[in-house]
mmCIF file of the N, C-alpha and C atoms, coordinates in Angstrom:
data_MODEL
# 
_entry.id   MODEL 
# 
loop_
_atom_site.group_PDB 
_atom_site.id 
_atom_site.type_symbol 
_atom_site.label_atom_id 
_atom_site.label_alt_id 
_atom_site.label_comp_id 
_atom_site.label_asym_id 
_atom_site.label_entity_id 
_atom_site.label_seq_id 
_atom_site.pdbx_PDB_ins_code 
_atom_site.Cartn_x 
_atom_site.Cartn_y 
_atom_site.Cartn_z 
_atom_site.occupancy 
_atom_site.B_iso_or_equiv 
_atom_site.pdbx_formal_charge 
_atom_site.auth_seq_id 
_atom_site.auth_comp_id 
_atom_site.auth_asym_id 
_atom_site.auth_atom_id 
_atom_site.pdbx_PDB_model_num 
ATOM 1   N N  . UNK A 1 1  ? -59.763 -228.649 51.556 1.00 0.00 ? 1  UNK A N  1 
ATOM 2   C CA . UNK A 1 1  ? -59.053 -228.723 50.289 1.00 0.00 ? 1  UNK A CA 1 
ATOM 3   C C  . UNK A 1 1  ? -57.702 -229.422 50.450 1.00 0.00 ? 1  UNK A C  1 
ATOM 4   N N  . UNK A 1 2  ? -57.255 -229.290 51.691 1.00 0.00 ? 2  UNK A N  1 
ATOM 5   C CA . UNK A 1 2  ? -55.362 -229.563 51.610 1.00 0.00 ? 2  UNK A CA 1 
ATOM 6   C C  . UNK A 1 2  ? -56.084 -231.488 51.996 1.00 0.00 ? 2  UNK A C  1 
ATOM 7   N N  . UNK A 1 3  ? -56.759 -231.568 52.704 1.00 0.00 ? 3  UNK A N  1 
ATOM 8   C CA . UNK A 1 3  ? -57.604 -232.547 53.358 1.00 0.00 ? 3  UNK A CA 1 
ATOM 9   C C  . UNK A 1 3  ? -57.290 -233.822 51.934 1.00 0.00 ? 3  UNK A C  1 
ATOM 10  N N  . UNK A 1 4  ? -57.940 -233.135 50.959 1.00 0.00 ? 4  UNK A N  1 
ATOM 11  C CA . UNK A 1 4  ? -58.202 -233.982 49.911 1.00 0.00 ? 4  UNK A CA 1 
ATOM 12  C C  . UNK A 1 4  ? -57.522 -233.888 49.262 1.00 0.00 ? 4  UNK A C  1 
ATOM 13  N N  . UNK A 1 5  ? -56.043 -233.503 48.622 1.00 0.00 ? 5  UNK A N  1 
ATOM 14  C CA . UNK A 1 5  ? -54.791 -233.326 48.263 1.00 0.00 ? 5  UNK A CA 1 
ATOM 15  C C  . UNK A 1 5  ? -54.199 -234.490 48.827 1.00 0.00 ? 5  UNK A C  1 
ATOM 16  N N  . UNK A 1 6  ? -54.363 -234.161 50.351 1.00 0.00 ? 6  UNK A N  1 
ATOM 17  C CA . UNK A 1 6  ? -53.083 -235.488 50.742 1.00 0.00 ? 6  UNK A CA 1 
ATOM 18  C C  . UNK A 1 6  ? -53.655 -236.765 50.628 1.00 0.00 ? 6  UNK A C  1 
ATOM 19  N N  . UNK A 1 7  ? -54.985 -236.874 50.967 1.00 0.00 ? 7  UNK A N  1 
ATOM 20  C CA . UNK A 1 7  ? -55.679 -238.176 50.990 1.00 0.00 ? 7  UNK A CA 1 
ATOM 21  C C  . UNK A 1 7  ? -55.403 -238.647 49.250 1.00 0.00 ? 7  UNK A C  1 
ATOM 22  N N  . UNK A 1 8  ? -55.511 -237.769 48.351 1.00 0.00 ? 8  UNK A N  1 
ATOM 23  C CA . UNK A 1 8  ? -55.322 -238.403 47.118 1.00 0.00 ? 8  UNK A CA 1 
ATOM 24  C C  . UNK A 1 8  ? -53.232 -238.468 46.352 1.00 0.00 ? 8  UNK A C  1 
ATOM 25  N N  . UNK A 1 9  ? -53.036 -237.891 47.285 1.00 0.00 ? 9  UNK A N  1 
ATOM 26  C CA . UNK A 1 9  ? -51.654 -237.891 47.272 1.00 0.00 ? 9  UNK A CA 1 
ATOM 27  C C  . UNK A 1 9  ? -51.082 -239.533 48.033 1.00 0.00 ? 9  UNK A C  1 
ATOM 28  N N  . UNK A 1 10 ? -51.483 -239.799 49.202 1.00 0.00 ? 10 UNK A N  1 
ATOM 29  C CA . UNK A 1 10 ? -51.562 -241.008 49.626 1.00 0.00 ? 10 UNK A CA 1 
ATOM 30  C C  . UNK A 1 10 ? -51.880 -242.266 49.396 1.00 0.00 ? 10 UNK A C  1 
ATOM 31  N N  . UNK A 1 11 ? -53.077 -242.302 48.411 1.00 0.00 ? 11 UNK A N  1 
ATOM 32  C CA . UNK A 1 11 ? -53.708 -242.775 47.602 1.00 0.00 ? 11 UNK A CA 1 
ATOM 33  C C  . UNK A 1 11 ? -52.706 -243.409 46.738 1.00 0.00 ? 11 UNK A C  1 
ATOM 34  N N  . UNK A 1 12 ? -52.022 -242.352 45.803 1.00 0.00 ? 12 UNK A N  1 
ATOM 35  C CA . UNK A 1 12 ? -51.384 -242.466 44.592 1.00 0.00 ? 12 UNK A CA 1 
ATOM 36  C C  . UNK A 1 12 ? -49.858 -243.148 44.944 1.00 0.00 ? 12 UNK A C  1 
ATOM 37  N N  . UNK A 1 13 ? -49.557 -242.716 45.847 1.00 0.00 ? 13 UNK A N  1 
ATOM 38  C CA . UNK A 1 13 ? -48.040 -243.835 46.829 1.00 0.00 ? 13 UNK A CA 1 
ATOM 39  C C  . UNK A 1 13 ? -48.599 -244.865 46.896 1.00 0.00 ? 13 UNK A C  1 
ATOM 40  N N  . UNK A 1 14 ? -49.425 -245.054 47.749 1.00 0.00 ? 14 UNK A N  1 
ATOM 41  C CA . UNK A 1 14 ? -50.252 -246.683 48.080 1.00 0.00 ? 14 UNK A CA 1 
ATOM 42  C C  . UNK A 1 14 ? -50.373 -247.562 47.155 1.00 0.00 ? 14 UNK A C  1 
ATOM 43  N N  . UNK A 1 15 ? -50.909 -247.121 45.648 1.00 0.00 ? 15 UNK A N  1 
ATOM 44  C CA . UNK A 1 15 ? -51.256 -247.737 44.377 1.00 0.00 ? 15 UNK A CA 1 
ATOM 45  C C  . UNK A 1 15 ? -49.474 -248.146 43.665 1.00 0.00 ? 15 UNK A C  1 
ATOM 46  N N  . UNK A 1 16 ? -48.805 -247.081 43.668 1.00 0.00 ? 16 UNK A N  1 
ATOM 47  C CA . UNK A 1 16 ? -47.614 -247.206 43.211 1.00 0.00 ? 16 UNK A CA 1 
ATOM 48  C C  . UNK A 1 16 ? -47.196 -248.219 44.269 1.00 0.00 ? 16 UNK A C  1 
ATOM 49  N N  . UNK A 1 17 ? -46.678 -248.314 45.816 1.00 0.00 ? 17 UNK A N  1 
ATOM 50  C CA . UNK A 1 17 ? -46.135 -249.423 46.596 1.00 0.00 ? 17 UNK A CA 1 
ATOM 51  C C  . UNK A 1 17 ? -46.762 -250.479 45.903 1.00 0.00 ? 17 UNK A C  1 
ATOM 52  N N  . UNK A 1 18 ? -47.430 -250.714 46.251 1.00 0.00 ? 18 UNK A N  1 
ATOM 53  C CA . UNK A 1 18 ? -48.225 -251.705 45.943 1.00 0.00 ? 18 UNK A CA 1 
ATOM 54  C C  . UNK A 1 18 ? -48.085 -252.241 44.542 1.00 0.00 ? 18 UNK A C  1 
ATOM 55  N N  . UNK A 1 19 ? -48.134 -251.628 43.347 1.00 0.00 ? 19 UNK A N  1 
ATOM 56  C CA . UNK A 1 19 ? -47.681 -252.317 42.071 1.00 0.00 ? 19 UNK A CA 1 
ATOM 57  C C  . UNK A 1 19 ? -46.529 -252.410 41.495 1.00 0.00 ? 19 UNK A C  1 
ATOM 58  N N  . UNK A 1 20 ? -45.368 -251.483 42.053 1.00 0.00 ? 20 UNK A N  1 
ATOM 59  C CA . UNK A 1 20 ? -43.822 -251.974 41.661 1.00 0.00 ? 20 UNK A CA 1 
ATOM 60  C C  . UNK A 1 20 ? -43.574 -252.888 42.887 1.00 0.00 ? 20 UNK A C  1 
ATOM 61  N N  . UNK A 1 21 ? -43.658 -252.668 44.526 1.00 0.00 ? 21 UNK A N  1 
ATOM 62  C CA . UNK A 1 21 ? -42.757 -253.567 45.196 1.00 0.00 ? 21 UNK A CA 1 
ATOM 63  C C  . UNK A 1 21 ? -44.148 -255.138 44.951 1.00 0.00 ? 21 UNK A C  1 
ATOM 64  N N  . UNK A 1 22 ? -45.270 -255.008 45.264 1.00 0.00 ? 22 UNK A N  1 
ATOM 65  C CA . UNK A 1 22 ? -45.981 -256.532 45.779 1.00 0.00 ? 22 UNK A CA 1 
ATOM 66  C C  . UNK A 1 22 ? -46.253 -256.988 43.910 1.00 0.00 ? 22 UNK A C  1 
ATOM 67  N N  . UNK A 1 23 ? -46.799 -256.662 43.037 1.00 0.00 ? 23 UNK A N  1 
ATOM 68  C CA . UNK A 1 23 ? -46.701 -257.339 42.122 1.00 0.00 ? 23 UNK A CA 1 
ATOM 69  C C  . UNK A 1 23 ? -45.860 -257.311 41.087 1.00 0.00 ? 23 UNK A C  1 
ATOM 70  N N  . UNK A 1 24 ? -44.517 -256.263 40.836 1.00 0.00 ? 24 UNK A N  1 
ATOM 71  C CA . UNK A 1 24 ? -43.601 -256.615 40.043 1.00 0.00 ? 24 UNK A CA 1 
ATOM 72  C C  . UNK A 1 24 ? -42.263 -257.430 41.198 1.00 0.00 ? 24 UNK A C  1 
ATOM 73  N N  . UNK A 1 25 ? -42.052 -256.314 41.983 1.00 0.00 ? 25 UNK A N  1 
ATOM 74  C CA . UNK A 1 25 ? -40.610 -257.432 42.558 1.00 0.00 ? 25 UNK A CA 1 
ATOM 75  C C  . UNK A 1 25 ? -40.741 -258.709 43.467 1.00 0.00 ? 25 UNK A C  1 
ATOM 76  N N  . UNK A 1 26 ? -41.711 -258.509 44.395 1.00 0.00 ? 26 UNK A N  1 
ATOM 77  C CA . UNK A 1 26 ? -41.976 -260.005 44.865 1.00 0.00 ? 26 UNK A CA 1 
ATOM 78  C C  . UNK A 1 26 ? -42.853 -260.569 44.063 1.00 0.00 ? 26 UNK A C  1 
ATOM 79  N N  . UNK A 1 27 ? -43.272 -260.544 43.524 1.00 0.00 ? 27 UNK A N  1 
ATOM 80  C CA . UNK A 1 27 ? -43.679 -261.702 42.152 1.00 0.00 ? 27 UNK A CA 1 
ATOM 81  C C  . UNK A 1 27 ? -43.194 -262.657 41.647 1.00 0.00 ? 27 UNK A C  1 
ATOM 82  N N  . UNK A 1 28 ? -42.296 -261.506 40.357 1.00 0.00 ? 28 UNK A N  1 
ATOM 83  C CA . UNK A 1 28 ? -41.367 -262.190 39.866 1.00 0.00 ? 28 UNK A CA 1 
ATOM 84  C C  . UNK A 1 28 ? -40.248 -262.538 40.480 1.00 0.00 ? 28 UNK A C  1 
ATOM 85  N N  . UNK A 1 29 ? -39.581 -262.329 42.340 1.00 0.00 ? 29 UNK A N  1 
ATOM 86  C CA . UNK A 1 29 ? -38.559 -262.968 42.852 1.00 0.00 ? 29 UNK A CA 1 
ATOM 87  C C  . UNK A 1 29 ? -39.331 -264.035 43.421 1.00 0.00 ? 29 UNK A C  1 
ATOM 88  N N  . UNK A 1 30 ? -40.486 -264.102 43.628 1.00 0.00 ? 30 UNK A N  1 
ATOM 89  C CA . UNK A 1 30 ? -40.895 -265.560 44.162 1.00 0.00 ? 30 UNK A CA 1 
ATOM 90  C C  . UNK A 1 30 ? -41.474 -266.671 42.420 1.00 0.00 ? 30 UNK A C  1 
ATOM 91  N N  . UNK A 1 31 ? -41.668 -265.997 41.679 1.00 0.00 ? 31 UNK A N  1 
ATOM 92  C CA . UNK A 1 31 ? -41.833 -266.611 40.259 1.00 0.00 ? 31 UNK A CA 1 
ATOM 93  C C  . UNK A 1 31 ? -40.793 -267.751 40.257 1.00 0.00 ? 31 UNK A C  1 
ATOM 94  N N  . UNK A 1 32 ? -39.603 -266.508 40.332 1.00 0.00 ? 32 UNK A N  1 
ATOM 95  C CA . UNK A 1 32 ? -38.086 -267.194 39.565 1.00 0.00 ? 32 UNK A CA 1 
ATOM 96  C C  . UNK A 1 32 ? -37.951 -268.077 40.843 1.00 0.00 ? 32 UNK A C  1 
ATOM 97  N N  . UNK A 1 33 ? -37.674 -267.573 42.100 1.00 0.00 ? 33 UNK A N  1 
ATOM 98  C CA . UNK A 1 33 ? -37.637 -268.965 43.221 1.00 0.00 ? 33 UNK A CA 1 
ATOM 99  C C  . UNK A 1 33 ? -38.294 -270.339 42.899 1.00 0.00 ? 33 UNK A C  1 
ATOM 100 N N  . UNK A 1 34 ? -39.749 -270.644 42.645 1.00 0.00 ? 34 UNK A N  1 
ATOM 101 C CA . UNK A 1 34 ? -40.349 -271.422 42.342 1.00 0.00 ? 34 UNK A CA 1 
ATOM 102 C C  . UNK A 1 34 ? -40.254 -272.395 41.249 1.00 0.00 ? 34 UNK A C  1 
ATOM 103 N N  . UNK A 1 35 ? -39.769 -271.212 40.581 1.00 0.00 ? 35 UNK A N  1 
ATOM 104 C CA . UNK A 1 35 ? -39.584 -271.892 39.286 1.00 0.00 ? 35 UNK A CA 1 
ATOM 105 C C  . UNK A 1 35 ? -38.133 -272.959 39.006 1.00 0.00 ? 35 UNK A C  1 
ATOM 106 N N  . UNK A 1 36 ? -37.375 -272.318 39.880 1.00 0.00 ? 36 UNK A N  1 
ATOM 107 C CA . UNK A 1 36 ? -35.880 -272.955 40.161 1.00 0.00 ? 36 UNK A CA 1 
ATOM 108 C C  . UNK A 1 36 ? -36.324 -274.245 41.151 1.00 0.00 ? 36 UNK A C  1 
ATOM 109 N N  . UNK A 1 37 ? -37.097 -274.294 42.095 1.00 0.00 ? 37 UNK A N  1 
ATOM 110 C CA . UNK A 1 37 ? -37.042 -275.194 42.890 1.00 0.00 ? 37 UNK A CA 1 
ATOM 111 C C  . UNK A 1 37 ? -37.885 -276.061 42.506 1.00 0.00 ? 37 UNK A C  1 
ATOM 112 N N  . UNK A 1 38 ? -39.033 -275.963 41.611 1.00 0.00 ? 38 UNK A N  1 
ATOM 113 C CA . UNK A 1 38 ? -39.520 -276.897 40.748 1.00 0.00 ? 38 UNK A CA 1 
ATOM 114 C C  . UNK A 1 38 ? -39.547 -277.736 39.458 1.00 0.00 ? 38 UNK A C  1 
ATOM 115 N N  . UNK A 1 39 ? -38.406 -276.642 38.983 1.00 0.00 ? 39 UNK A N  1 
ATOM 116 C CA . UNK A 1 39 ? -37.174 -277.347 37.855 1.00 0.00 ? 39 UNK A CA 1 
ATOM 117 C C  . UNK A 1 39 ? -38.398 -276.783 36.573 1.00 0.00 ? 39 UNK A C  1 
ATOM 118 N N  . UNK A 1 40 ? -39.049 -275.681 36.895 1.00 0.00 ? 40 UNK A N  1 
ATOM 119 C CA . UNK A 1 40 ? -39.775 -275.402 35.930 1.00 0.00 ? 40 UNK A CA 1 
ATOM 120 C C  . UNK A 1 40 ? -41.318 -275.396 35.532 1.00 0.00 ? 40 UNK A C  1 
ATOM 121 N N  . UNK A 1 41 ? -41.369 -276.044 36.460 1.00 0.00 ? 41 UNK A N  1 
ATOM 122 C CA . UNK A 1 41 ? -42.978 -276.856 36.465 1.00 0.00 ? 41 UNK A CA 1 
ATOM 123 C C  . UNK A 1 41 ? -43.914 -276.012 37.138 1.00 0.00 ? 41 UNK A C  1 
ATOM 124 N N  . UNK A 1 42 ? -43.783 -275.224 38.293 1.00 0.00 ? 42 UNK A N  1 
ATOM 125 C CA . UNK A 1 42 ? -44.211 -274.137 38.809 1.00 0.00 ? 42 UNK A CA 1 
ATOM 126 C C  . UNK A 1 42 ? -44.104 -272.954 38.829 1.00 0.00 ? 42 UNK A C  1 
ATOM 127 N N  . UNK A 1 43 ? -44.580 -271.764 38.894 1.00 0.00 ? 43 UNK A N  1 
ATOM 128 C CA . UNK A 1 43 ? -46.296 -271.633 38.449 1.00 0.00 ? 43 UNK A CA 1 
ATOM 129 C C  . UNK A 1 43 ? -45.645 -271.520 36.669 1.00 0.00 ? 43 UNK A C  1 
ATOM 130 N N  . UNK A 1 44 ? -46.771 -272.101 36.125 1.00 0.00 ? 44 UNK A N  1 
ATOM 131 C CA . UNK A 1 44 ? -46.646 -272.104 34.779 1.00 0.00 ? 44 UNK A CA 1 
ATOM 132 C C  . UNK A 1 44 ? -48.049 -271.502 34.040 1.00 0.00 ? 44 UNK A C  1 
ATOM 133 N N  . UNK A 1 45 ? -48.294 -270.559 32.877 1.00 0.00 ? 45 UNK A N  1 
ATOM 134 C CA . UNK A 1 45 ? -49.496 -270.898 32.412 1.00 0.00 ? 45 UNK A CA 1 
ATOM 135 C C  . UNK A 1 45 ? -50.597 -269.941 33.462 1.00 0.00 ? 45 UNK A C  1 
ATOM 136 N N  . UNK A 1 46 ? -51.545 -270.463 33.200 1.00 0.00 ? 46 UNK A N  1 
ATOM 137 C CA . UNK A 1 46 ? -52.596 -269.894 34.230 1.00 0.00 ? 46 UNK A CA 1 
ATOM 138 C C  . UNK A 1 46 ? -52.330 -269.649 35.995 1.00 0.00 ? 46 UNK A C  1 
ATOM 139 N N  . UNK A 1 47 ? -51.377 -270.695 36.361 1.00 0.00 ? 47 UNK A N  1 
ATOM 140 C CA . UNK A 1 47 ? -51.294 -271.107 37.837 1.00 0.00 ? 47 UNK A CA 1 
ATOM 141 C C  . UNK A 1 47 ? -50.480 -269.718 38.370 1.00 0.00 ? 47 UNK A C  1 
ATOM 142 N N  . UNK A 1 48 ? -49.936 -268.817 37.183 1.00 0.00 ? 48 UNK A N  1 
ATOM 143 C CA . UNK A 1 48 ? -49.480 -267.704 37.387 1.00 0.00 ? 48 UNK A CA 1 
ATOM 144 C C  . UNK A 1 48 ? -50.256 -266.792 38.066 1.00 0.00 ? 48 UNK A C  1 
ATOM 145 N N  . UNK A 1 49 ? -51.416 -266.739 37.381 1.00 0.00 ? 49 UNK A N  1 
ATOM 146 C CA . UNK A 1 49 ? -52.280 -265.658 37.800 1.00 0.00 ? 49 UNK A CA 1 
ATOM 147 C C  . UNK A 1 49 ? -53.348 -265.965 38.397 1.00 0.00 ? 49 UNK A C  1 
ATOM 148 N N  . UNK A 1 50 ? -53.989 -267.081 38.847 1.00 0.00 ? 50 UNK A N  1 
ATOM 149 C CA . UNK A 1 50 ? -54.022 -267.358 39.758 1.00 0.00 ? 50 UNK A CA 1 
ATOM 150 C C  . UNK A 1 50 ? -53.795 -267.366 41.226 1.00 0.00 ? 50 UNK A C  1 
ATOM 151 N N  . UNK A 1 51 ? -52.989 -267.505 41.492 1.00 0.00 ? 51 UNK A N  1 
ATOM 152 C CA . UNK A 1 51 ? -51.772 -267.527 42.765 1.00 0.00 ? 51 UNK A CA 1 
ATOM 153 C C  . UNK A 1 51 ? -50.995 -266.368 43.069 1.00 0.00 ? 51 UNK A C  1 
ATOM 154 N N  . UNK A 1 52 ? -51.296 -265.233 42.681 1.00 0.00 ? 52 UNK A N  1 
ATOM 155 C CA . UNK A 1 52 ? -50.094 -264.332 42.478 1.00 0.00 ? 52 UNK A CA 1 
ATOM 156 C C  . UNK A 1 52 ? -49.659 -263.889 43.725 1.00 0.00 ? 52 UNK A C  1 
ATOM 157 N N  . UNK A 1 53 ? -51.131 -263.584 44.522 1.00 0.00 ? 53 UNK A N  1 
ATOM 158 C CA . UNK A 1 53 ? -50.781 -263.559 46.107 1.00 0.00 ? 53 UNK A CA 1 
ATOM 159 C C  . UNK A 1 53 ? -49.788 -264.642 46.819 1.00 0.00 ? 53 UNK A C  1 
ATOM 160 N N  . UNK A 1 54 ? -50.000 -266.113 46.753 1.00 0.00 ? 54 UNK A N  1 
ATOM 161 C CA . UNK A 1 54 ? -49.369 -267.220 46.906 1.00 0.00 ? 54 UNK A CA 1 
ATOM 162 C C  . UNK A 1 54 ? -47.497 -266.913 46.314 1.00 0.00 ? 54 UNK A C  1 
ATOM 163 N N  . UNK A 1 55 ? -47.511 -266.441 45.318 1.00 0.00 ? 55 UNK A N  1 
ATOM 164 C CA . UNK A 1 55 ? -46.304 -266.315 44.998 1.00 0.00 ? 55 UNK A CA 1 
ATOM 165 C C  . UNK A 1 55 ? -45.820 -265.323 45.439 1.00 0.00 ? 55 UNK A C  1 
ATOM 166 N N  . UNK A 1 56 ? -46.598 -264.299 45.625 1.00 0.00 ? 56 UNK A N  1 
ATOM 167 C CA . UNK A 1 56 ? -45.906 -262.856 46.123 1.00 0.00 ? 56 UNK A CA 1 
ATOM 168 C C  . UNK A 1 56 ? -45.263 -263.286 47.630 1.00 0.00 ? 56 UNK A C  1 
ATOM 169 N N  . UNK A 1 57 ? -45.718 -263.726 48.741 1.00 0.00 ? 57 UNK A N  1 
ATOM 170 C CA . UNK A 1 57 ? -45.840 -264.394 49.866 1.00 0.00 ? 57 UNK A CA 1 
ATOM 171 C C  . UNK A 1 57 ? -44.622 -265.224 49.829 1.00 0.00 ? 57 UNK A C  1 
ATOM 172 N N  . UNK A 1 58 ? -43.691 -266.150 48.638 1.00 0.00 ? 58 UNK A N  1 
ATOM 173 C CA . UNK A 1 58 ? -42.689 -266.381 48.199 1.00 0.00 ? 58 UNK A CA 1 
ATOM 174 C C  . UNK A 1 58 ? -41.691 -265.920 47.815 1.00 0.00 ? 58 UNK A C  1 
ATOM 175 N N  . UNK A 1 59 ? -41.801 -264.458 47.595 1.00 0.00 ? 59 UNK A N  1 
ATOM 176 C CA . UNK A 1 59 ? -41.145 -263.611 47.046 1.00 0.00 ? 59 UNK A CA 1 
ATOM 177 C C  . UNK A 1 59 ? -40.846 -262.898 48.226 1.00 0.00 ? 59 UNK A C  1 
ATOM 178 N N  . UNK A 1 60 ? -41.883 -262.364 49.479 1.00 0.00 ? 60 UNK A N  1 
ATOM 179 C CA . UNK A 1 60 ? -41.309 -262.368 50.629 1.00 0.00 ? 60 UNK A CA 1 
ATOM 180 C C  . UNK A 1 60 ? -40.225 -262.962 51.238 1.00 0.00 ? 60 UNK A C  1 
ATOM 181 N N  . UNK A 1 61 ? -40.333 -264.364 51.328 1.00 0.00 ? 61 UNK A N  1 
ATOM 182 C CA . UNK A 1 61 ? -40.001 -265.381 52.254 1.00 0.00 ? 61 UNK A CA 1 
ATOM 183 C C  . UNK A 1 61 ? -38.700 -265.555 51.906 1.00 0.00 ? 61 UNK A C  1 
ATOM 184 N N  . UNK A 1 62 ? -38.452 -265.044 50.242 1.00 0.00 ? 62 UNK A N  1 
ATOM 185 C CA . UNK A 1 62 ? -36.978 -265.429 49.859 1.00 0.00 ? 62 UNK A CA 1 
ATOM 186 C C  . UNK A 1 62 ? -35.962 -263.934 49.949 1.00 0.00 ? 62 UNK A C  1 
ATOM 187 N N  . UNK A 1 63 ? -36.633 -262.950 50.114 1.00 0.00 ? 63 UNK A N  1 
ATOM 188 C CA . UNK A 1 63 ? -36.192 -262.134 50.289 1.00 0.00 ? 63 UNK A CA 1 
ATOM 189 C C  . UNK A 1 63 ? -35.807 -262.081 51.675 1.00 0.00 ? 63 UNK A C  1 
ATOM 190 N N  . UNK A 1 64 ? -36.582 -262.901 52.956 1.00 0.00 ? 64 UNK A N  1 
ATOM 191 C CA . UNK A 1 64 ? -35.729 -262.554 54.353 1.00 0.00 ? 64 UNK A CA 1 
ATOM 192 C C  . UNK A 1 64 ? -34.779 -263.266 54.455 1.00 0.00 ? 64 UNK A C  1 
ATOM 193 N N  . UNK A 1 65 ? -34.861 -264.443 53.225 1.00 0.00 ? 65 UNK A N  1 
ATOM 194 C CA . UNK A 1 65 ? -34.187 -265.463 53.809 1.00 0.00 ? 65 UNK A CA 1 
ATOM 195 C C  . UNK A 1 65 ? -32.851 -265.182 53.563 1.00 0.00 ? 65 UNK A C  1 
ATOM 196 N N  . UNK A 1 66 ? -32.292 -264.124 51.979 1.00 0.00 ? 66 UNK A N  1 
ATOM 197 C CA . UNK A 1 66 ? -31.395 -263.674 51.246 1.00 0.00 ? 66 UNK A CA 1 
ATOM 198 C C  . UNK A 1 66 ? -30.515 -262.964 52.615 1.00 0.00 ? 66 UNK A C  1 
ATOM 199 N N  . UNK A 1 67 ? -31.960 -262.114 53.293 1.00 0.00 ? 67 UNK A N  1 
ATOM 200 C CA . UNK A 1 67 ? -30.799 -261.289 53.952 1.00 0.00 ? 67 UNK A CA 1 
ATOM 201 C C  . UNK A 1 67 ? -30.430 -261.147 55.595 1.00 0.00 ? 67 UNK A C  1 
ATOM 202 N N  . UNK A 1 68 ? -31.041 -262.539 55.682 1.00 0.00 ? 68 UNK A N  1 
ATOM 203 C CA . UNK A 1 68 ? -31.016 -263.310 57.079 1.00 0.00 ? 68 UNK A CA 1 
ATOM 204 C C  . UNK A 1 68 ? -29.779 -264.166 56.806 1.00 0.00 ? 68 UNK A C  1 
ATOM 205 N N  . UNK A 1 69 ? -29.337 -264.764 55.559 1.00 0.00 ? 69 UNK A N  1 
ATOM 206 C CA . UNK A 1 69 ? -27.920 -264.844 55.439 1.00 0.00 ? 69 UNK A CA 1 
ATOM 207 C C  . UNK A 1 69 ? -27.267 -264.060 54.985 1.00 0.00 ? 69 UNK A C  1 
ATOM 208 N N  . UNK A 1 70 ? -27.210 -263.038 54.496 1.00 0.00 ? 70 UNK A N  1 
ATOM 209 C CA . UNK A 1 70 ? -25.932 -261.518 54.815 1.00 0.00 ? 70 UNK A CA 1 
ATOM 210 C C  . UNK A 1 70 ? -25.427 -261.340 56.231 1.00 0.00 ? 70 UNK A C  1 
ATOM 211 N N  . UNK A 1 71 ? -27.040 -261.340 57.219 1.00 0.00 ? 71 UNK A N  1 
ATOM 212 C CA . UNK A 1 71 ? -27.005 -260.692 58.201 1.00 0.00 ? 71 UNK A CA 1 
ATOM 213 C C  . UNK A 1 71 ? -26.134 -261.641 58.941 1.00 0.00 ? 71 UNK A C  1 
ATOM 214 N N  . UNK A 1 72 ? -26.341 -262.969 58.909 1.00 0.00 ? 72 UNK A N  1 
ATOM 215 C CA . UNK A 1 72 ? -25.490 -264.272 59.616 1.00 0.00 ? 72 UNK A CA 1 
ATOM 216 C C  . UNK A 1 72 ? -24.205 -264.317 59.481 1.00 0.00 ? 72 UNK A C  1 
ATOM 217 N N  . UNK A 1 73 ? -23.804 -264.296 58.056 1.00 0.00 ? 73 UNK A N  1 
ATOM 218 C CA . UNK A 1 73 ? -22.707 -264.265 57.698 1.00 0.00 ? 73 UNK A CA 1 
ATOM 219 C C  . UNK A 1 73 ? -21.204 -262.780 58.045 1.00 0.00 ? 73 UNK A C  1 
ATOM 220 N N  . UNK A 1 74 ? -22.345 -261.793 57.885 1.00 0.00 ? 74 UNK A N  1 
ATOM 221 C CA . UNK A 1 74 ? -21.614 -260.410 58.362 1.00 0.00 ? 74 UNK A CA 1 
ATOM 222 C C  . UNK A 1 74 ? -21.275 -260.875 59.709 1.00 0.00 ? 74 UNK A C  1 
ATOM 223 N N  . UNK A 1 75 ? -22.101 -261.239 60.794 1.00 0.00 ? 75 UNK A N  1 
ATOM 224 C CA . UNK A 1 75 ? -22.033 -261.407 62.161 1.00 0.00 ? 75 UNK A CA 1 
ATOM 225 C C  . UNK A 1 75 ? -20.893 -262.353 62.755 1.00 0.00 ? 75 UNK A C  1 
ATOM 226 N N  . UNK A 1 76 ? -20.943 -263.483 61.718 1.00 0.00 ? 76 UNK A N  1 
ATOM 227 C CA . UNK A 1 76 ? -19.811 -264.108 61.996 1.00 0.00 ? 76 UNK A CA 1 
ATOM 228 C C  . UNK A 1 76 ? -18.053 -264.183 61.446 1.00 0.00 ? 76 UNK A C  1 
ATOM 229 N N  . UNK A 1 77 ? -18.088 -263.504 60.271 1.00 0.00 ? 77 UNK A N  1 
ATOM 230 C CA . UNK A 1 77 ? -16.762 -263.065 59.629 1.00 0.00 ? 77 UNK A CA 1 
ATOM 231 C C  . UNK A 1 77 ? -16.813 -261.713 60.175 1.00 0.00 ? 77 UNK A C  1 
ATOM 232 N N  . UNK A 1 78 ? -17.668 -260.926 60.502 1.00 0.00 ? 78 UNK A N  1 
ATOM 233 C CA . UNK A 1 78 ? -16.925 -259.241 61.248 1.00 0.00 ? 78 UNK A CA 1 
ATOM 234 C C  . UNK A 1 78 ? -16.363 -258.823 59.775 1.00 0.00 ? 78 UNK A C  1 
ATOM 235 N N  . UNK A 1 79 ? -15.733 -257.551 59.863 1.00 0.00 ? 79 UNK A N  1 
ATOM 236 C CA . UNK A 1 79 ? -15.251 -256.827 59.201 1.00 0.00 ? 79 UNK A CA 1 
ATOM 237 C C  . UNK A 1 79 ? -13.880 -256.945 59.332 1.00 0.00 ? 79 UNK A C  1 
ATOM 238 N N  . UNK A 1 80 ? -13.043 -257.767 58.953 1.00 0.00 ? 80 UNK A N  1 
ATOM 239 C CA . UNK A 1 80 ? -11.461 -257.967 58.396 1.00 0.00 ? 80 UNK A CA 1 
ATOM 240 C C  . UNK A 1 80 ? -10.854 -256.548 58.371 1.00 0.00 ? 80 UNK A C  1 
ATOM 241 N N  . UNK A 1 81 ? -9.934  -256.083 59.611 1.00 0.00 ? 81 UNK A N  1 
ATOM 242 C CA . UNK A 1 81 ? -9.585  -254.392 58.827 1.00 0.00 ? 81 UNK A CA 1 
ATOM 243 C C  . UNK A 1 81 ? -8.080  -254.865 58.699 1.00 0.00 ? 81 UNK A C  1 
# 
């Protein structure tokens, strides 16, 4: 019984990760990336849904990249006391 509680408790996290962080926030942060670097033209229309994996995967890539320069930038200005 507890067996099948957590397995469906796990379940229900998994479904939630999975539909606020991979298809609402890296989505639409690789959407809006794309869309800026293609001046609009990409993904448009169908090519949205389509691709969503493709864009999500963008939405990654701009997210390390955001904080691979924090991380650069912290490292080299230090903390000013």
């Amino acid at each position: 019984m507890q067996d099948e509680i957590t397995n469906g408790v796990v379940a229900v996290v998994k479904f939630i990760a999975y539909y606020i962080i991979w298809s609402f926030v890296l989505f639409n942060l690789g959407r809006v990336s794309l869309l800026l670097v293609t001046l609009g033209q990409y993904p448009r229309g169908h090519d949205a849904q389509r691709h969503v994996n493709q864009i999500s995967f963008v939405g990654i890539f701009v997210l390390v990249l955001a904080w691979s320069a924090v991380a650069i930038y912290n490292n080299t200005h230090g903390i000013q006391a």
